[in-house]
N, C-alpha and C positions, 0 to 999 in steps of 0.2 A: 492478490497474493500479498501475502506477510510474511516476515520477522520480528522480530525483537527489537531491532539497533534503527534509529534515526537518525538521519543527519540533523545539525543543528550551524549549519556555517552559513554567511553572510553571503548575498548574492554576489558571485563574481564574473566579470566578464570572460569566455573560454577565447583560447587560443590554443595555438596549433593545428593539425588537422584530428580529421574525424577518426581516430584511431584506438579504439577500447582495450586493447591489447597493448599498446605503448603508456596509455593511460592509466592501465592498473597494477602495471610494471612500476612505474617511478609513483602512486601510490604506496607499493608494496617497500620500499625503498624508504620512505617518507614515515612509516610505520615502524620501522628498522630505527631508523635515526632521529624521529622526535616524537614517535607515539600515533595515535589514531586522527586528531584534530588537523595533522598536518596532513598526514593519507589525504582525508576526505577534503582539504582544501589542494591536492595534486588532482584527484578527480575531477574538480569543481574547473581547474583551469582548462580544461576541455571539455567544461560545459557538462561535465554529468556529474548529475545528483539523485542518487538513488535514493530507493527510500529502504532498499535491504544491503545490507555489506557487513562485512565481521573478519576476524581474525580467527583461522579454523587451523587444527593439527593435522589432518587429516580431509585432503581436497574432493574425496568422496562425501563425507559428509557437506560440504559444501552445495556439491552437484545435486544431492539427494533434496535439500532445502532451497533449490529452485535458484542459486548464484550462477550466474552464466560465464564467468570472470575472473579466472585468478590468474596469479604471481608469485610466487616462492619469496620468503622474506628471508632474503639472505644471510646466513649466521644465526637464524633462529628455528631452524628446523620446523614452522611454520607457514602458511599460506594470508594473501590477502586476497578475500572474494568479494565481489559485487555482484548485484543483479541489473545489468544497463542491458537497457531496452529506449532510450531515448536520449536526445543532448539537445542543448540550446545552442544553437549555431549563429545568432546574435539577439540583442538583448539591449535597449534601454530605458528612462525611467516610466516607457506608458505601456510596453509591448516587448514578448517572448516570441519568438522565431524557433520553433522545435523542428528535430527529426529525426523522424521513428531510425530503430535501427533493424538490420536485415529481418523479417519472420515477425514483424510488428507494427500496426498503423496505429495513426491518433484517432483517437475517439474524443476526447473533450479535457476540460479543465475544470475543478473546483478549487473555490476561493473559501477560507472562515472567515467571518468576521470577530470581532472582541468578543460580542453578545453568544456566538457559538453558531449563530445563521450560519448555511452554507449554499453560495450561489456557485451555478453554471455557465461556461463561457466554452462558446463554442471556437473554435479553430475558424481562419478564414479560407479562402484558394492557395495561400501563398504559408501556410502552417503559422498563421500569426496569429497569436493570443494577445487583447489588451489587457494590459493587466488594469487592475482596482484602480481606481483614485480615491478611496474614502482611505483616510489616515487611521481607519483601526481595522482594516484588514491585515489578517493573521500570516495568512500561510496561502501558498498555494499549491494543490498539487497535478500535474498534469497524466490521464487518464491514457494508457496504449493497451490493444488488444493484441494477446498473441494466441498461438496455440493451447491456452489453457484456459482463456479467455481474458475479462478485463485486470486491469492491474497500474496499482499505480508507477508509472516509468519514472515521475521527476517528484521530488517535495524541496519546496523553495521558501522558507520563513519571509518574510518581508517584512515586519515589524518585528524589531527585537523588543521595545517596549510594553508590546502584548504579546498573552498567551491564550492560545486556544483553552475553551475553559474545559478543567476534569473533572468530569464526575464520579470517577470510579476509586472505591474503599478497597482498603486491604480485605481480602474474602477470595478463598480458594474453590466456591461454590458457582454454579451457574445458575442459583439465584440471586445471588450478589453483580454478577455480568449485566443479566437483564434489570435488576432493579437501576444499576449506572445508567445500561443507555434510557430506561425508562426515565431516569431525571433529568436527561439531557433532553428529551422532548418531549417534558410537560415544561423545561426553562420557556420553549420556541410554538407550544401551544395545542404542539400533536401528544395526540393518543397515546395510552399506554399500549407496548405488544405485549400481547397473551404466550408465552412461553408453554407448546402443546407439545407432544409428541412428534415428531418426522413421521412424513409418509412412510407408509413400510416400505416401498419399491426404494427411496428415497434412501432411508436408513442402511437398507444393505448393499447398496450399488455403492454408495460415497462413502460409504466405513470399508470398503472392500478394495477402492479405489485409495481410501486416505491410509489403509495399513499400506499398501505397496509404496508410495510417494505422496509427497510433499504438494498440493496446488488446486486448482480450478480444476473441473474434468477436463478433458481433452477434447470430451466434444462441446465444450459450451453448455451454457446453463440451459437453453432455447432446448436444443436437439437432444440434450441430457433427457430432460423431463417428456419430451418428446417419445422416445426411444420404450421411456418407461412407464407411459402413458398416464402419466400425471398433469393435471390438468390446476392450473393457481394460476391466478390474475396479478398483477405487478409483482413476479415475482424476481429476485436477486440473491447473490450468494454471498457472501464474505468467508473468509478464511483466513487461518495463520497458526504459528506453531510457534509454541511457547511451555516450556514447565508452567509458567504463573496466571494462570487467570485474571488476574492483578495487569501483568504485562502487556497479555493481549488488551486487554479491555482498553488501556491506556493507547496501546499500537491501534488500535481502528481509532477510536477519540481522536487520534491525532493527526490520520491519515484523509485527506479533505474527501476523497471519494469514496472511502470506506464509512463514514461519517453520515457522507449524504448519502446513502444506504441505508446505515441504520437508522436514521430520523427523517426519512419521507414519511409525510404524516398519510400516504395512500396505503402501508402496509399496516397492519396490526396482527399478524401473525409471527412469530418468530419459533424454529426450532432447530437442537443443535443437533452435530453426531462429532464424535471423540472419538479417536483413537491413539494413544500413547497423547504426545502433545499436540498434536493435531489436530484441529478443530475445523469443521465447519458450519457456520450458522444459514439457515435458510428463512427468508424473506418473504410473505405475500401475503394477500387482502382477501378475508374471508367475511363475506355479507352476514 
């Protein structure tokens, strides 16, 4: 699941207790009195870092875009929302300590490199991630699954010196989308994907599902396809909502799991469905 908005703030150690609700309160505060850089550095002191948060008039709109999290920004007749679904409960320079929050476990972690690589780092017994030791890894982001399936919970920059590389042109088309992630992996050596149609079953169940709300199905991608007796070998979904084409393309490019999605060189299929700004792309390998 996606947005728009990224964080961009330096890794900080959390303190406090594990409390999202007090957390997004003195964010919402923090927003009030020096703007959005400070909000996201009040979340950060409790350890969470999303990868969706914004500043909404209207806290329905919020709920409807999948923010699990607001605070009233007092004096501005405004809201501050998040979507936490995970925190770092400790943290130093070789290893991340996460935990999921209520309605969400971990799944895994992805790392970028400079060159645009993206590796996978599994969780251990005890929810510890090591992090990279190569001095040109980018970003990390750490993978929870909830009820609407996977999604990135945490994004953590680690090198300010480098950026994840973009490939995506200003172009309001979804041939412009796919030609991006297509140069993003011929950079890394995989195949181009074929931009087809959607399954029919596929088209009407998720444009049906994506006009009512904002996310992943409810039942997962597995039992989705399942359900509607669709049948695709490594298949995955991305999603997100955005007016810009532009913005999305940029929001997956940057998001480490969404990323390693669209550039496993196992899929060469891709197709989308739209509705208003709501997009979903679907993923898998057609022999």
């Amino acid at each position: 699941m996606l947005q728009a908005q990224f964080i961009t703030i330096a890794l900080l150690a959390p303190s406090g207790v594990a409390d999202p609700d007090r957390a997004i309160a003195e964010a919402a505060q923090h927003q009030r009195d020096f703007g959005e850089p400070a909000a996201k550095q009040a979340l950060a002191r409790y350890g969470f870092f999303p990868f969706a948060y914004g500043r909404f008039s209207d806290r329905r709109e919020a709920a409807e875009r999948g923010l699990t999290h607001c605070a009233a920004i007092h004096g501005d007749a405004a809201w501050f929302c998040a979507r936490l679904s995970a925190r770092i409960v400790d943290r130093s320079p070789v290893h991340l300590r996460v935990e999921a929050l209520p309605g969400f476990r971990l799944m895994a972690a992805h790392y970028v490199e400079a060159d645009g690589r993206v590796r996978r780092l599994l969780p251990d017994a005890e929810a510890i991630f090591d992090l990279p030791s190569a001095p040109t890894s980018v970003a990390i982001g750490v993978t929870v699954k909830g009820s609407e399936g996977p999604e990135t919970g945490l994004y953590i920059p680690l090198r300010s010196e480098h950026f994840v590389p973009d490939p995506c042109q200003e172009g309001e088309q979804l041939d412009a989308l796919t030609e991006a992630i297509n140069a993003a992996r011929a950079d890394l050596g995989a195949g181009a994907l074929e931009a087809v149609d959607a399954p029919s079953a596929y088209e009407r169940a998720r444009g049906a599902e994506l006009a009512q709300r904002f996310g992943h199905s409810q039942l997962g991608l597995s039992r989705f396809l399942s359900r509607h007796q669709i049948r695709l070998r490594h298949a995955a979904e991305v999603v997100a909502e955005d007016a810009s084409l532009t913005a999305i393309c940029r929001g997956w490019m940057l998001s480490p799991s969404h990323r390693a999605a669209l550039l496993d060189g196992r899929r060469n299929q891709i197709a989308y469905v739209q509705r208003g700004d709501r997009i979903s792309a679907l993923l898998w390998y057609r022999p």
